[in-house]
CHARMM-style PDB file with segment names, atoms N, HN, CA, C and O in Angstrom:
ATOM      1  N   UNK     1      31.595 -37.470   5.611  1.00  0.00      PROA
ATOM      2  CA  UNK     1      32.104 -37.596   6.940  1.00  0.00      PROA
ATOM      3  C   UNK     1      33.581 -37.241   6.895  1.00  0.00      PROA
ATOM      4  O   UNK     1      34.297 -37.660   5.985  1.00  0.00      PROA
ATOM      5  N   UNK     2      34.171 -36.246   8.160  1.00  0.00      PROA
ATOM      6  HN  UNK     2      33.590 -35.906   8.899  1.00  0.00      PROA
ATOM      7  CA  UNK     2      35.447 -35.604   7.778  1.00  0.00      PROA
ATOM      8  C   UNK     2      36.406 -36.946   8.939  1.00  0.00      PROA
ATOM      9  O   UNK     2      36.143 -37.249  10.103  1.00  0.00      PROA
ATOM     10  N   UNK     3      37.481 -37.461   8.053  1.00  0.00      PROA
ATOM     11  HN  UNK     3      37.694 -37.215   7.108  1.00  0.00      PROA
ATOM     12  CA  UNK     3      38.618 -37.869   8.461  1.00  0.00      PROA
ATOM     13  C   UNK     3      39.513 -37.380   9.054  1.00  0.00      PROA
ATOM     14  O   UNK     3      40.509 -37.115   8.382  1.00  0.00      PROA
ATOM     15  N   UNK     4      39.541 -37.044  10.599  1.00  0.00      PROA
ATOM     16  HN  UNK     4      38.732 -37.259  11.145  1.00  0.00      PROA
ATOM     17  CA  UNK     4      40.497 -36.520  11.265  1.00  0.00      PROA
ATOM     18  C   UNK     4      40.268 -34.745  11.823  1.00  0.00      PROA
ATOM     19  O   UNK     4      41.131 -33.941  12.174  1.00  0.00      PROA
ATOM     20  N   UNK     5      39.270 -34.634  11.757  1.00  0.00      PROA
ATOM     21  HN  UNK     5      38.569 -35.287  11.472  1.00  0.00      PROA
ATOM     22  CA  UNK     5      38.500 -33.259  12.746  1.00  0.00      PROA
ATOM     23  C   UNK     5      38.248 -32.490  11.942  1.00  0.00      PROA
ATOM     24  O   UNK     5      38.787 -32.643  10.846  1.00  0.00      PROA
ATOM     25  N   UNK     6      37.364 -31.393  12.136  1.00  0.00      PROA
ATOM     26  HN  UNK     6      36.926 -31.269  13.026  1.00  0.00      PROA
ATOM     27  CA  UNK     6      36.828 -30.720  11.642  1.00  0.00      PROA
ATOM     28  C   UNK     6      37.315 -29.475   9.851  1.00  0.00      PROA
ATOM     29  O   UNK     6      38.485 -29.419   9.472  1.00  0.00      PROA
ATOM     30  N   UNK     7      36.774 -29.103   9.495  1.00  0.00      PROA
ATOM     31  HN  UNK     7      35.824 -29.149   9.803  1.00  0.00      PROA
ATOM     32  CA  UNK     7      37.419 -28.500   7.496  1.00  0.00      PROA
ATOM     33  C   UNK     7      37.412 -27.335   8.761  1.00  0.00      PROA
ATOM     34  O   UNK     7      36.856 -27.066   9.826  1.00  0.00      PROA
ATOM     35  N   UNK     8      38.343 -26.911   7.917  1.00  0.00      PROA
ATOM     36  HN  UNK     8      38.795 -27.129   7.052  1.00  0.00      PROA
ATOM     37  CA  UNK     8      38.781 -25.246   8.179  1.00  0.00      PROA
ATOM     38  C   UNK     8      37.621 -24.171   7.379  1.00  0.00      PROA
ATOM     39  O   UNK     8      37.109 -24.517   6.315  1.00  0.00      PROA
ATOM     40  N   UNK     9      37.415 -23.349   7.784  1.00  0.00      PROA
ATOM     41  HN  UNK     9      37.831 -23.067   8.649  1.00  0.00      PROA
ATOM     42  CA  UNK     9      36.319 -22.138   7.123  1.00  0.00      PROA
ATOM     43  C   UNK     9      37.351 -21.484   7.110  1.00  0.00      PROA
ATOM     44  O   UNK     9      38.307 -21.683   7.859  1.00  0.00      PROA
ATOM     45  N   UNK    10      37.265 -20.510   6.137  1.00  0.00      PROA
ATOM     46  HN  UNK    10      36.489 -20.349   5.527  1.00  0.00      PROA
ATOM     47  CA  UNK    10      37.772 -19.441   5.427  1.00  0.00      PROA
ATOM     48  C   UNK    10      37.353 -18.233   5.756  1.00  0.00      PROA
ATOM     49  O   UNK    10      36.194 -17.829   5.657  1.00  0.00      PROA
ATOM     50  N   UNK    11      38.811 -17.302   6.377  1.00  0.00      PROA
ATOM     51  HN  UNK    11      39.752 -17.630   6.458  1.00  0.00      PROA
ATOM     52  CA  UNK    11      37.659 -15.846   7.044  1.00  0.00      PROA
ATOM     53  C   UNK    11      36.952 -15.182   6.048  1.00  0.00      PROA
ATOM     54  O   UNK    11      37.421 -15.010   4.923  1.00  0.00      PROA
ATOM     55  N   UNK    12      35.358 -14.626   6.547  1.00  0.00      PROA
ATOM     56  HN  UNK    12      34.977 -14.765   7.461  1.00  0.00      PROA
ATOM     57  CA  UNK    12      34.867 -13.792   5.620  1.00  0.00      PROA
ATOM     58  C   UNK    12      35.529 -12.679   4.953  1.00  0.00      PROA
ATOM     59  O   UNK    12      36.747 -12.544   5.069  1.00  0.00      PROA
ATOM     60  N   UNK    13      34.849 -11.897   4.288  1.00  0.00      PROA
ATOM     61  HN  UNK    13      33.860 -12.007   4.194  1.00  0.00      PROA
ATOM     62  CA  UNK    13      35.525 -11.292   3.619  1.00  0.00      PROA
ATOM     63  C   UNK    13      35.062  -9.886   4.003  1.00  0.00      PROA
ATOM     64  O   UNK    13      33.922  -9.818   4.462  1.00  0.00      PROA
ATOM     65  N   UNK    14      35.867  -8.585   3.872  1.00  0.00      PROA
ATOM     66  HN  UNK    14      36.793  -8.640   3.499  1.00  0.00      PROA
ATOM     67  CA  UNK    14      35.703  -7.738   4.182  1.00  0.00      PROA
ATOM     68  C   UNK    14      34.042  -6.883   3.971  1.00  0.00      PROA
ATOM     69  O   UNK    14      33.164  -7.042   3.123  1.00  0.00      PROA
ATOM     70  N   UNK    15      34.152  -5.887   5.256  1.00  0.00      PROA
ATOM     71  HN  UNK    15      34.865  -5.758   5.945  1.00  0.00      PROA
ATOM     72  CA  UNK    15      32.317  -5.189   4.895  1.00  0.00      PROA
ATOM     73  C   UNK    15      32.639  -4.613   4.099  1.00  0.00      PROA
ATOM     74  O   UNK    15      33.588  -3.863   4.327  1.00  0.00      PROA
ATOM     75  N   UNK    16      32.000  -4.628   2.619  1.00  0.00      PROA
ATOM     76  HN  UNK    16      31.229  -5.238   2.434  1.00  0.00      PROA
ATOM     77  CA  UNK    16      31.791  -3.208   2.066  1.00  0.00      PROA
ATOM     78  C   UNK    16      32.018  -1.548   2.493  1.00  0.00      PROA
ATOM     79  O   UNK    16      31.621  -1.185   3.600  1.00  0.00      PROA
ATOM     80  N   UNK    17      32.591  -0.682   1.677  1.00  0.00      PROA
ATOM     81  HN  UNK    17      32.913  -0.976   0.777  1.00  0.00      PROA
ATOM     82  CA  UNK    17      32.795   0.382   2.363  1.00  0.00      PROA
ATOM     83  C   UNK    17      31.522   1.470   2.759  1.00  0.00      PROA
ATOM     84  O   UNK    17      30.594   1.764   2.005  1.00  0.00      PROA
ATOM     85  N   UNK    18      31.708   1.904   3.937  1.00  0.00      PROA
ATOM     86  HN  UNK    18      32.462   1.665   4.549  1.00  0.00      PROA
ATOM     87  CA  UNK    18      29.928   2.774   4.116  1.00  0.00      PROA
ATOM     88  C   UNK    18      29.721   3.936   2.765  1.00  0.00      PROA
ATOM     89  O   UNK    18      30.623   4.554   2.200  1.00  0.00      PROA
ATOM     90  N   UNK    19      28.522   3.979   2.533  1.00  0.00      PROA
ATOM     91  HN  UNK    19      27.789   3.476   2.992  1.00  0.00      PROA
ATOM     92  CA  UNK    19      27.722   4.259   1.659  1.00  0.00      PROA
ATOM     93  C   UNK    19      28.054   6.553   2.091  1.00  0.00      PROA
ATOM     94  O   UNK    19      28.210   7.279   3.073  1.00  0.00      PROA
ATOM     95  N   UNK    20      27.974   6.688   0.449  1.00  0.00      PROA
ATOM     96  HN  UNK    20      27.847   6.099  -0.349  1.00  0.00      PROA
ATOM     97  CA  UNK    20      28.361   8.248   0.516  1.00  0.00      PROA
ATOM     98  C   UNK    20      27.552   8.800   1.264  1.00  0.00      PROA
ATOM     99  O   UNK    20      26.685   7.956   1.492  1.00  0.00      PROA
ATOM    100  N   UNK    21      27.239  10.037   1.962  1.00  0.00      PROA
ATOM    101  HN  UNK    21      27.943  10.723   1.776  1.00  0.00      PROA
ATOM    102  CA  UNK    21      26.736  10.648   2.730  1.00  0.00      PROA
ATOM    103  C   UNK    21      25.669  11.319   1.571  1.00  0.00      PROA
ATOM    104  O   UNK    21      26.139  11.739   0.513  1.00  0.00      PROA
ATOM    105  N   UNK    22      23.965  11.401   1.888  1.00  0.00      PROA
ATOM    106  HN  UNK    22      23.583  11.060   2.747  1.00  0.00      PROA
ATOM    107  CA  UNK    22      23.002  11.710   1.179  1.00  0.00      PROA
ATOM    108  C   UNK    22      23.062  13.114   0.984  1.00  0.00      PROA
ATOM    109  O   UNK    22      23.150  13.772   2.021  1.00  0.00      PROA
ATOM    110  N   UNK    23      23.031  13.836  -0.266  1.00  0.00      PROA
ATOM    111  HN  UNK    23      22.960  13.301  -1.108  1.00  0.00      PROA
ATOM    112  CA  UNK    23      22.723  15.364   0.099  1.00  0.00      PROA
ATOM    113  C   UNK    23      21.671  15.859   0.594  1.00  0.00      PROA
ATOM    114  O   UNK    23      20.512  15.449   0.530  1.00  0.00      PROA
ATOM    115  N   UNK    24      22.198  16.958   1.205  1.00  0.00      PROA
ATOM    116  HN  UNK    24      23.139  17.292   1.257  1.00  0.00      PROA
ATOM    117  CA  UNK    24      21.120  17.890   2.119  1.00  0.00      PROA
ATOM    118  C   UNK    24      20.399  18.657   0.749  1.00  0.00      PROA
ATOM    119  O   UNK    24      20.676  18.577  -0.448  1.00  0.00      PROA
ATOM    120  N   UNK    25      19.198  19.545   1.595  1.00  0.00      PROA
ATOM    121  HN  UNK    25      18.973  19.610   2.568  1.00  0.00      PROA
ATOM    122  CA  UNK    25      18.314  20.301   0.761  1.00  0.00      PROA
ATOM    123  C   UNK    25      19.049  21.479   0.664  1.00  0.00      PROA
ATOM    124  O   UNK    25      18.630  22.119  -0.300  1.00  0.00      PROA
ATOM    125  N   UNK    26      19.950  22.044   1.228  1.00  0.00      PROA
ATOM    126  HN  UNK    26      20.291  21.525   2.011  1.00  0.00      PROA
ATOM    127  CA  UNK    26      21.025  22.914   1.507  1.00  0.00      PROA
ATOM    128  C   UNK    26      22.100  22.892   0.939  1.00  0.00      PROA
ATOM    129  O   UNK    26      23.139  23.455   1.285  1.00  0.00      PROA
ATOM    130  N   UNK    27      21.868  22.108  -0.147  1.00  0.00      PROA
ATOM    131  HN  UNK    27      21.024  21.651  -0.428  1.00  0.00      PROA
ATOM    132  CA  UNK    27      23.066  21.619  -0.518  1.00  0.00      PROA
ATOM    133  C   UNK    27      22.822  22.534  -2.161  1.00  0.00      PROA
ATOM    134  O   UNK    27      21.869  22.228  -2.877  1.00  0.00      PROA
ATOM    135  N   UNK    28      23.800  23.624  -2.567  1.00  0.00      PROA
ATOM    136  HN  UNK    28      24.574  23.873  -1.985  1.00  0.00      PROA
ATOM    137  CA  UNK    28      23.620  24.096  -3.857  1.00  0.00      PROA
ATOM    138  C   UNK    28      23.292  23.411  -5.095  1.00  0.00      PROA
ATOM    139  O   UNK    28      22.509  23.821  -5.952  1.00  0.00      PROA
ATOM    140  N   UNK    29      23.994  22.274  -5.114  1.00  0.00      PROA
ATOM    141  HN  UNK    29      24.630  21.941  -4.418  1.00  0.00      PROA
ATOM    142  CA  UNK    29      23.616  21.592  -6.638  1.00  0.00      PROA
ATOM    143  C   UNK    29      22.288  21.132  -6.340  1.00  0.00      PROA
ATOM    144  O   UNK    29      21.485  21.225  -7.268  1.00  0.00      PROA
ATOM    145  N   UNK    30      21.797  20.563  -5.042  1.00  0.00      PROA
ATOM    146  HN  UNK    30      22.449  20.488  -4.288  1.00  0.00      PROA
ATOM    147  CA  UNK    30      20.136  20.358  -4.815  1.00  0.00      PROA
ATOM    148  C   UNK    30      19.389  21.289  -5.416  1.00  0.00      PROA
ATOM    149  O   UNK    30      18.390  21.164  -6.124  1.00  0.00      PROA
ATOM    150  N   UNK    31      20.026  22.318  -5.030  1.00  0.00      PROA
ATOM    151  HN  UNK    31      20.838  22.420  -4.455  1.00  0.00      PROA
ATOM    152  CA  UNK    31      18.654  23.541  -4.879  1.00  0.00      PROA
ATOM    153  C   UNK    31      18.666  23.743  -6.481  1.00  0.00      PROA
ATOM    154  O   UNK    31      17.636  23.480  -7.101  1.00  0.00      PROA
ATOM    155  N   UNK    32      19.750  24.180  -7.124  1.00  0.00      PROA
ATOM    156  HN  UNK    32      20.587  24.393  -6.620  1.00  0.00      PROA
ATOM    157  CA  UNK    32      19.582  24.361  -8.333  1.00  0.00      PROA
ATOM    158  C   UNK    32      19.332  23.281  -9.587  1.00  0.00      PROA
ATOM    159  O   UNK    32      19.150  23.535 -10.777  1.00  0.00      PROA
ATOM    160  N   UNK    33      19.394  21.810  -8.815  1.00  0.00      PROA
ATOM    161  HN  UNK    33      19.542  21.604  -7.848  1.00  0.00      PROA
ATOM    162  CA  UNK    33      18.499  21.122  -9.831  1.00  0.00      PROA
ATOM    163  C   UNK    33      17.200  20.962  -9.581  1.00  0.00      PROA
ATOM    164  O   UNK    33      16.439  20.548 -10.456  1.00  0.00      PROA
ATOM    165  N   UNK    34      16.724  21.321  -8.154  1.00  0.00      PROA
ATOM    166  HN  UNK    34      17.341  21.658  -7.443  1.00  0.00      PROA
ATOM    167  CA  UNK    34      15.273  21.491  -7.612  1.00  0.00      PROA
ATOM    168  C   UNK    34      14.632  22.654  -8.564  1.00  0.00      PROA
ATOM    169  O   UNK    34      13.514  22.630  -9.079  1.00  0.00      PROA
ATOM    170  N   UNK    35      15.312  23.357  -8.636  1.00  0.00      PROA
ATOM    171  HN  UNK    35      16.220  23.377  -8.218  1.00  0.00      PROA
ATOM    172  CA  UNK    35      15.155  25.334  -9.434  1.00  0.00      PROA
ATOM    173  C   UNK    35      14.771  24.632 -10.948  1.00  0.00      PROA
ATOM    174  O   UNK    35      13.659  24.917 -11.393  1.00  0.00      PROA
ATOM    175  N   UNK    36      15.519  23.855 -11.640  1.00  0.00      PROA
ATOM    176  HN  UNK    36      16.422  23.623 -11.279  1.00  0.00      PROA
ATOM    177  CA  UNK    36      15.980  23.583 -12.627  1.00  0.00      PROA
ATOM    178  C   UNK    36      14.401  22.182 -13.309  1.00  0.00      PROA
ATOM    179  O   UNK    36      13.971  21.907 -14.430  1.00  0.00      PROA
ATOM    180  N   UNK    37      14.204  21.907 -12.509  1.00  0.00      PROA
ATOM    181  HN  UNK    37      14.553  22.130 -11.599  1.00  0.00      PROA
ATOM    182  CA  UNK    37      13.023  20.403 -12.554  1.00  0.00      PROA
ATOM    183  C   UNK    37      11.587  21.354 -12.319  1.00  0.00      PROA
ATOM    184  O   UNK    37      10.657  21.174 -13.105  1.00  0.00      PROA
ATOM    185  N   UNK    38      11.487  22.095 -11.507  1.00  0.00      PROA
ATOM    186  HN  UNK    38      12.242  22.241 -10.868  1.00  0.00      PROA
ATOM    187  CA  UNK    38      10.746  22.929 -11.116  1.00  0.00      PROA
ATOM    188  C   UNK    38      10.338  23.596 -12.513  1.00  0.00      PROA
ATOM    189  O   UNK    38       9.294  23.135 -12.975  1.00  0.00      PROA
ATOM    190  N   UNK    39      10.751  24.259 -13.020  1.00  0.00      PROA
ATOM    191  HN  UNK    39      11.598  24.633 -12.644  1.00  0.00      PROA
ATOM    192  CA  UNK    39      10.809  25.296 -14.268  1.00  0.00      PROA
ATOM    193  C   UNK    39      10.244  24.367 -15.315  1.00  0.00      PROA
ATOM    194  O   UNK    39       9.171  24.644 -15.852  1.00  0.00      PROA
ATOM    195  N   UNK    40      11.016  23.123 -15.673  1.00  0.00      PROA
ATOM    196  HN  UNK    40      11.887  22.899 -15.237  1.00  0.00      PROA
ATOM    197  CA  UNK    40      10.814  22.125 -16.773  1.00  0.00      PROA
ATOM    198  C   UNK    40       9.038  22.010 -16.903  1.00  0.00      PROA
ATOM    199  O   UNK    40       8.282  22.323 -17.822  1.00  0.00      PROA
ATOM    200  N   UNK    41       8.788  21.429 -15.575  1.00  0.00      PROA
ATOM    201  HN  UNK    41       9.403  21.174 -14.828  1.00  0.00      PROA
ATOM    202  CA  UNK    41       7.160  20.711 -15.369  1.00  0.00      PROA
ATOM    203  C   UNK    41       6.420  22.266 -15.236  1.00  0.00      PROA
ATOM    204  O   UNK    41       5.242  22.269 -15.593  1.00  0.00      PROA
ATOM    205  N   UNK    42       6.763  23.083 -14.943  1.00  0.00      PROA
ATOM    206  HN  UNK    42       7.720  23.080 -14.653  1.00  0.00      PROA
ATOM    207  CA  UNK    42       6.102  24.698 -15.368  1.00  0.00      PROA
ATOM    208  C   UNK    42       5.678  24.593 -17.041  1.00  0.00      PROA
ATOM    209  O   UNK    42       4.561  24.543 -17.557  1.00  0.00      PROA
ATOM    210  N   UNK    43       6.932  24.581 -17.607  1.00  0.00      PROA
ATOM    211  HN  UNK    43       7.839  24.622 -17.188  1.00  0.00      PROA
ATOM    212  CA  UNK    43       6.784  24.472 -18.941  1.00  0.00      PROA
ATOM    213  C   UNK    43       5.820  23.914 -19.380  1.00  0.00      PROA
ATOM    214  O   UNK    43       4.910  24.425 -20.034  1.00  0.00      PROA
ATOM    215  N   UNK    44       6.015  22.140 -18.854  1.00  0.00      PROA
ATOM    216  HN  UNK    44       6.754  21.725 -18.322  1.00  0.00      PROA
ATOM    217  CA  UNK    44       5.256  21.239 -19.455  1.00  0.00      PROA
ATOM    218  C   UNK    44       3.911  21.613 -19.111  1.00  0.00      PROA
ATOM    219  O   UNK    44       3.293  21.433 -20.160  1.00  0.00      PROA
ATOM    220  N   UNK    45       3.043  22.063 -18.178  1.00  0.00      PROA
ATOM    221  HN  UNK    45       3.546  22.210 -17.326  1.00  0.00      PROA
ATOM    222  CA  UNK    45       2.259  22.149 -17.830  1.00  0.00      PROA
ATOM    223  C   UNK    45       1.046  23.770 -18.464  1.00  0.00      PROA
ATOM    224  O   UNK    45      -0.172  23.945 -18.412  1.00  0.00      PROA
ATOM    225  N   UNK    46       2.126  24.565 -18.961  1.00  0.00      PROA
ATOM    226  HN  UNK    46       3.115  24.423 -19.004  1.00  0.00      PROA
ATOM    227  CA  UNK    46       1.731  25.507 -19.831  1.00  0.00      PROA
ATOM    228  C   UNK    46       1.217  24.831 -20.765  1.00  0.00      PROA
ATOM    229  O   UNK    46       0.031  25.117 -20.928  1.00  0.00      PROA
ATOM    230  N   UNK    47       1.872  23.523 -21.915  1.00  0.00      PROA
ATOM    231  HN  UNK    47       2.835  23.291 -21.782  1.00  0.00      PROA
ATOM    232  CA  UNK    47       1.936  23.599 -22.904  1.00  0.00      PROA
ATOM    233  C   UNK    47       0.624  22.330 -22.597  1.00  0.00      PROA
ATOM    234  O   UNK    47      -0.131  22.653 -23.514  1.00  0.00      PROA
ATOM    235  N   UNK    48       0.153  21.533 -22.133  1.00  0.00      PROA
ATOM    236  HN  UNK    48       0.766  21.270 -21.388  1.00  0.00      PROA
ATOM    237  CA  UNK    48      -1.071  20.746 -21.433  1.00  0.00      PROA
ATOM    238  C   UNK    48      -2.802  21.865 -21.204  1.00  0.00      PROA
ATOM    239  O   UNK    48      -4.015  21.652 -21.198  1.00  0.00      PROA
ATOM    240  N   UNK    49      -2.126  22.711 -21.093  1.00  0.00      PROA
ATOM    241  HN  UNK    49      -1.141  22.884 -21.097  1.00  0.00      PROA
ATOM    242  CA  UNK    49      -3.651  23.773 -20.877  1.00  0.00      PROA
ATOM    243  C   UNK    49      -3.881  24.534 -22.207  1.00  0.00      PROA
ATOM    244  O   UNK    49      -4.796  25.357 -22.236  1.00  0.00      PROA
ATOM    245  N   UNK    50      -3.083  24.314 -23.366  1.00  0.00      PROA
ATOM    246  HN  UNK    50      -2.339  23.646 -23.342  1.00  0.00      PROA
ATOM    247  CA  UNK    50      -3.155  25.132 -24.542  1.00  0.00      PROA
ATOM    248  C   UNK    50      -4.255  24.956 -25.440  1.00  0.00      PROA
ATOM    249  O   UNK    50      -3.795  24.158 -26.257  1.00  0.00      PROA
ATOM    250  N   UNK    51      -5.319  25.192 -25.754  1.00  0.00      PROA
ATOM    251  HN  UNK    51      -5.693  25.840 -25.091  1.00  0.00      PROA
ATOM    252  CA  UNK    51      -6.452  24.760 -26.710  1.00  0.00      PROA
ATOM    253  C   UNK    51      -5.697  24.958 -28.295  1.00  0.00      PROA
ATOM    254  O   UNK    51      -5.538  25.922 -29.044  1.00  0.00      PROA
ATOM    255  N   UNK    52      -5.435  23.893 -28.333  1.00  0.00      PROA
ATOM    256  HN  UNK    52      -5.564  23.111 -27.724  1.00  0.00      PROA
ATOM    257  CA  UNK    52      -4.937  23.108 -30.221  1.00  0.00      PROA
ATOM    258  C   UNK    52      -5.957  23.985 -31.013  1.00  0.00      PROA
ATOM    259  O   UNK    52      -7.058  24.283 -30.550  1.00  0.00      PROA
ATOM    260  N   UNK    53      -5.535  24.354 -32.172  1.00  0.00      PROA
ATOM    261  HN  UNK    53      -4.641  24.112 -32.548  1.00  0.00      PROA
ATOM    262  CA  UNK    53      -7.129  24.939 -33.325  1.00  0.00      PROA
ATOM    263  C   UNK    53      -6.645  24.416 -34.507  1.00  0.00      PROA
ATOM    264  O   UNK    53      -5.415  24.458 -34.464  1.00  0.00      PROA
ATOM    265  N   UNK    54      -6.894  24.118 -35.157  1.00  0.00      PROA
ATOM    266  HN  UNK    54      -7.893  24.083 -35.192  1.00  0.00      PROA
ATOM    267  CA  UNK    54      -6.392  24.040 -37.034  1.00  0.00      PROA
ATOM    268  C   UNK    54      -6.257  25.613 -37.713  1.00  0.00      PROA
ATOM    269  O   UNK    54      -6.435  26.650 -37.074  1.00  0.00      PROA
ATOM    270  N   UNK    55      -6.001  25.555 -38.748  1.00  0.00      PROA
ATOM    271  HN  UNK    55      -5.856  24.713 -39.267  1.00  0.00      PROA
ATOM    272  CA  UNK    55      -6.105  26.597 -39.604  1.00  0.00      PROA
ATOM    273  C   UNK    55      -7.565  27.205 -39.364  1.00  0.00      PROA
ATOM    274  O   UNK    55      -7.667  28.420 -39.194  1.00  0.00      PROA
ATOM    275  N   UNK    56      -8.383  26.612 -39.352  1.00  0.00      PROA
ATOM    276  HN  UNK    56      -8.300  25.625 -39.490  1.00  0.00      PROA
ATOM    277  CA  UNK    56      -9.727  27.349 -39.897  1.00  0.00      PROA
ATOM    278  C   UNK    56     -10.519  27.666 -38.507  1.00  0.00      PROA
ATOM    279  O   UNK    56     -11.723  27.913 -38.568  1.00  0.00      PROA
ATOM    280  N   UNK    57      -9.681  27.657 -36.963  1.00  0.00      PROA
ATOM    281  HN  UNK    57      -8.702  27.456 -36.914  1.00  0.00      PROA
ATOM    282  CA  UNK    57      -9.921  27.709 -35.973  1.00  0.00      PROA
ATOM    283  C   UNK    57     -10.465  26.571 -35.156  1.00  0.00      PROA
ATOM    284  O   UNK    57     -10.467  25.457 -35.680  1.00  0.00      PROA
ATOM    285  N   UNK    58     -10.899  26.706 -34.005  1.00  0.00      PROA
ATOM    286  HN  UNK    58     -10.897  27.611 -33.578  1.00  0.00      PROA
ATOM    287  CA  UNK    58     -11.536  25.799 -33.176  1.00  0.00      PROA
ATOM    288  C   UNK    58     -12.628  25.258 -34.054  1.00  0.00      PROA
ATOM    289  O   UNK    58     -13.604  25.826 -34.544  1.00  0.00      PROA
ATOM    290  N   UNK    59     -12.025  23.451 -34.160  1.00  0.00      PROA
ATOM    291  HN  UNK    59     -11.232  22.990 -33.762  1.00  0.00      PROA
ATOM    292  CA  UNK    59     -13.399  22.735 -34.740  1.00  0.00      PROA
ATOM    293  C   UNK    59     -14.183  22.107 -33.336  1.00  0.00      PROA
ATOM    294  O   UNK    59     -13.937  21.501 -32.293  1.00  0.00      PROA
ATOM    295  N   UNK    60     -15.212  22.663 -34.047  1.00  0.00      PROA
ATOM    296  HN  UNK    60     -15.412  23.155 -34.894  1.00  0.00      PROA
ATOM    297  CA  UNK    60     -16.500  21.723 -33.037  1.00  0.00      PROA
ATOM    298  C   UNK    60     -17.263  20.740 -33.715  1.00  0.00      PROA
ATOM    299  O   UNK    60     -17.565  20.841 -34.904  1.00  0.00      PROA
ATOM    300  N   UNK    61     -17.609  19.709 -32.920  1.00  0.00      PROA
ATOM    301  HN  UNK    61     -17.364  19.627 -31.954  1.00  0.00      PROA
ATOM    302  CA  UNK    61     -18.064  18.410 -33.662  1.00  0.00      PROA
ATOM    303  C   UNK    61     -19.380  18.734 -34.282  1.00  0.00      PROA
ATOM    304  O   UNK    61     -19.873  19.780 -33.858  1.00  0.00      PROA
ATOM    305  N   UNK    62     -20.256  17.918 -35.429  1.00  0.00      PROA
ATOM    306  HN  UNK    62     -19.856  17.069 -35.773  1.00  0.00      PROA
ATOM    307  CA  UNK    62     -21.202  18.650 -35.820  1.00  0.00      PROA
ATOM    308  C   UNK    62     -21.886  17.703 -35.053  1.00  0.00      PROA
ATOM    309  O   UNK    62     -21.374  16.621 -34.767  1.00  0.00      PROA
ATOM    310  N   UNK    63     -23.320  18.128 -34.603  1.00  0.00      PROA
ATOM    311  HN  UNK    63     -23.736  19.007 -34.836  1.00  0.00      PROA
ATOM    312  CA  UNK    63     -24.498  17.259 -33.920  1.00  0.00      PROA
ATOM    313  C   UNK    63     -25.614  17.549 -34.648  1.00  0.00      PROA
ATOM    314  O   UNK    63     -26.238  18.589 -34.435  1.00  0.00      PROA
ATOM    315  N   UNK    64     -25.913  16.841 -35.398  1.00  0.00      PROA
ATOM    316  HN  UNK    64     -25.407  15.996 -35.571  1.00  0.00      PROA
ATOM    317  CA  UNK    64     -26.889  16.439 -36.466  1.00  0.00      PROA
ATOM    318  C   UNK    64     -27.312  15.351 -36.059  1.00  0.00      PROA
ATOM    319  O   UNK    64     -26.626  14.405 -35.674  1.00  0.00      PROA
ATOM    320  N   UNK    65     -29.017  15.450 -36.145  1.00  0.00      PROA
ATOM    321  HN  UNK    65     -29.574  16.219 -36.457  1.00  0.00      PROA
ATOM    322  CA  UNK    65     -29.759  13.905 -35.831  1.00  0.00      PROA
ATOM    323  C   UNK    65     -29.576  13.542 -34.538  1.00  0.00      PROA
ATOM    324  O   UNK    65     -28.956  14.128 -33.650  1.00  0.00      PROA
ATOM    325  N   UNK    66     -30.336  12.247 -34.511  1.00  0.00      PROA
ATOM    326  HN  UNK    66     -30.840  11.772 -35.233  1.00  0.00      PROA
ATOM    327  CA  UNK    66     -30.245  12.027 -32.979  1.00  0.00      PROA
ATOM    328  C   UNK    66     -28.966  10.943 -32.701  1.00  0.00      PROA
ATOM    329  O   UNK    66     -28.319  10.301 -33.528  1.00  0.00      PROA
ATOM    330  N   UNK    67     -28.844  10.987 -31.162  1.00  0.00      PROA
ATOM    331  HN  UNK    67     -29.370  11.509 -30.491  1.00  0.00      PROA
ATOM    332  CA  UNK    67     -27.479  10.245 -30.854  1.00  0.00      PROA
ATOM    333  C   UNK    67     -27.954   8.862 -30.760  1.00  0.00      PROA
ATOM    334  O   UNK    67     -29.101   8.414 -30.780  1.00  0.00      PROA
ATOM    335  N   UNK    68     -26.532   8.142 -30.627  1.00  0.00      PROA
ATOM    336  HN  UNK    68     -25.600   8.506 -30.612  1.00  0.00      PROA
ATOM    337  CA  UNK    68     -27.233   7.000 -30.118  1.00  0.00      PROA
ATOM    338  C   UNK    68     -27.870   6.712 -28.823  1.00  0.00      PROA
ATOM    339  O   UNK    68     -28.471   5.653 -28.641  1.00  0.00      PROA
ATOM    340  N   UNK    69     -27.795   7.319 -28.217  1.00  0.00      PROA
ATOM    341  HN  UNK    69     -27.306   8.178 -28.364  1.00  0.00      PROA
ATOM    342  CA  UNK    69     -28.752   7.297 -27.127  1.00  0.00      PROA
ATOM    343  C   UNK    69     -29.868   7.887 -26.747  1.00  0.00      PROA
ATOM    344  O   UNK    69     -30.399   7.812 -25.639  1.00  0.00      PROA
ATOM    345  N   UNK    70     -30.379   8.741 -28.096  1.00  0.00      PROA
ATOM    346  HN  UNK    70     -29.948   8.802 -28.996  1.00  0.00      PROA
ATOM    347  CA  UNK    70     -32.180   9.048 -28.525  1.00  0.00      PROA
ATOM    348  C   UNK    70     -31.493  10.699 -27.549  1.00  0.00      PROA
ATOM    349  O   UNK    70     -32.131  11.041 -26.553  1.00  0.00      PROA
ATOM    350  N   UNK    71     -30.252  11.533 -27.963  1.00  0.00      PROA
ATOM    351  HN  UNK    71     -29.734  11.256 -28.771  1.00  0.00      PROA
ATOM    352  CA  UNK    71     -30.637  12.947 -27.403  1.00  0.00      PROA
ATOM    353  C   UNK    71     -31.284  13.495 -28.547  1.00  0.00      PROA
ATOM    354  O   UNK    71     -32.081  12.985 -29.333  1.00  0.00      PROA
ATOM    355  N   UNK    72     -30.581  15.104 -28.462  1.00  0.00      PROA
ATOM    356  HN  UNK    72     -29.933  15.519 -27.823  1.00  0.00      PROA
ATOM    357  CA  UNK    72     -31.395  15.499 -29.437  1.00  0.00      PROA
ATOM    358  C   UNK    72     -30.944  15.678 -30.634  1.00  0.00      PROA
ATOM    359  OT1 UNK    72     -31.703  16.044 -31.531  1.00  0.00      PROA
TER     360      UNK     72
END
């Protein structure tokens, strides 16, 4: 209980300053890290479709006998 009227509050404190302006798609360093990300996942995506072989070429599994599920 306050003795003699009300506590003083303390002014808030300043807003934060506004936030940088977002780049446009128009914007050169966009485009050329768009150019630049673009190319990368090209790459990556070459190297995802490549059929792996060993030395002695494409191994194929041997199928001998029956499977476990009675093929052939």
């Amino acid at each position: 209980m306050c003795i003699g009227g009300s506590p003083s509050i303390p002014a808030p404190p300043p807003p934060p300053p506004p936030p940088p302006a977002a780049p446009t798609k128009a914007n050169p360093l966009v485009k050329r890290a768009r150019g630049q990300e673009l190319k990368r996942a090209r790459g990556l995506a070459g190297d995802r479709s490549t059929i792996l072989t060993s030395p002695q070429g494409l191994l194929m599994p041997e199928t001998t006998g029956k499977t476990l599920l009675g093929g052939r």
